[in-house]
C-alpha positions, 0 to 999 in steps of 0.5 A: 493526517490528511483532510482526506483521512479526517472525513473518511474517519468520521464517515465510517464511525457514525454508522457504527454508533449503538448497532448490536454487536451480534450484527456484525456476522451478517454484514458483507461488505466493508469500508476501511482506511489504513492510517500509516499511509498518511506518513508518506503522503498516501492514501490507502482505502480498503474494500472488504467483500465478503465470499461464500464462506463468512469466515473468507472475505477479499479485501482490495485496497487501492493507493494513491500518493502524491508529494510536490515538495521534499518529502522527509522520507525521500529526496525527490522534487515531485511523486505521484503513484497509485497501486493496488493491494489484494489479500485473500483474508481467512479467519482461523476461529470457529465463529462467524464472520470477520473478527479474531485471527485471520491469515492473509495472502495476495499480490501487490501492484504499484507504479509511481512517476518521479521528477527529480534532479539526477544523473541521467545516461547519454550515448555520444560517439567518439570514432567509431565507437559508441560510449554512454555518459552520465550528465547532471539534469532533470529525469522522470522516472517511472517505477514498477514495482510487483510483489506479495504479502503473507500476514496474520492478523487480528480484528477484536470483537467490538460492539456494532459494525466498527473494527480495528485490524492490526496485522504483522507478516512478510512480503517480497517486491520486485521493481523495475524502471525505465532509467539505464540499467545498472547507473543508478540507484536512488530509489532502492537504498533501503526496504522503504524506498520506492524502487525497492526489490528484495524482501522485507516485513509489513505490517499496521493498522486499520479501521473501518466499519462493515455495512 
């Protein structure tokens, strides 16, 4: 876990400390962290804003990665992303505020910058005809990658304003780049990799506290 995941923790456990836990369903605004995002060397912090309706909150969650060494997850030189996550979040129970069952939906947005050393395409000319080669040298590689969520999940009542989220669902990713089409595939080898498109399950936890 990051310096950066530490701090944050710490931070948002001490507001909590001996509140009521009554209080919880007039709080509209929350500060969480995802913890599992550490593995990959990113940080997800979650911003929750209540709607109208109490049992209805937005939550938007910007991303940031950055790797300047092999990671055991991939083999590349050096990633930096960012990306954002928005879930339209619906609490199925009849008491007020966030805890207990909810259904999630949103879109997902990410972009990442890679450098690594890899085949990239050349054109070169022999008569008249123009062919594409592939030669061994250092390629950036820029990743877009577009999708949604649908996830239940569940925050157990807790006393004061601290919570804990634990959720499970599905997604679909769509990922472009801009190497040539169809020479490569080294980010998109399985559900986890940075390229990915196609369909895969999702899932966590979090913490945070509302205020």
């Amino acid at each position: 876990m990051n310096r950066l995941t530490v701090f944050l923790l710490l931070l948002l456990t001490f507001p909590s400390w001996g509140q009521d836990p009554s209080v919880i369903k007039e709080k509209t605004f929350g500060l969480g962290l995802v913890p599992q995002y550490s593995i990959i060397n990113g940080t997800r912090i979650d911003l929750d804003f209540r709607l109208r309706n109490p049992r209805q909150w937005l939550v938007v969650a910007p991303q940031f990665y950055i790797v300047n060494k092999h990671s055991t997850l991939w083999n590349f030189d050096e990633m930096s992303g960012v990306g954002i996550d928005l879930q339209h979040r619906i609490f199925l129970g009849e008491q007020d505020g966030p805890k207990g069952v909810y259904f999630a939906w949103g879109p997902v947005f990410q972009l990442y910058s890679v450098k690594d050393q890899g085949l990239a395409a050349y054109n070169f000319q022999e008569g008249d005809v123009t062919y594409i080669g592939l030669r061994d040298e250092p390629i950036h590689t820029r990743i877009y990658k577009m999708g949604g969520n649908l996830l239940f999940g569940y925050q157990p009542p807790l006393n004061g304003a601290f919570y804990l989220d634990f959720y499970l669902g599905t997604g679909i990713r769509f990922s472009f780049d801009n190497r040539q089409s169809g020479l490569h595939g080294y980010y998109n080898e399985w559900w986890g990799d940075l390229g990915y498109s196609g369909t895969l399950l999702t899932g966590g936890f979090r913490f945070g506290v509302y205020f």
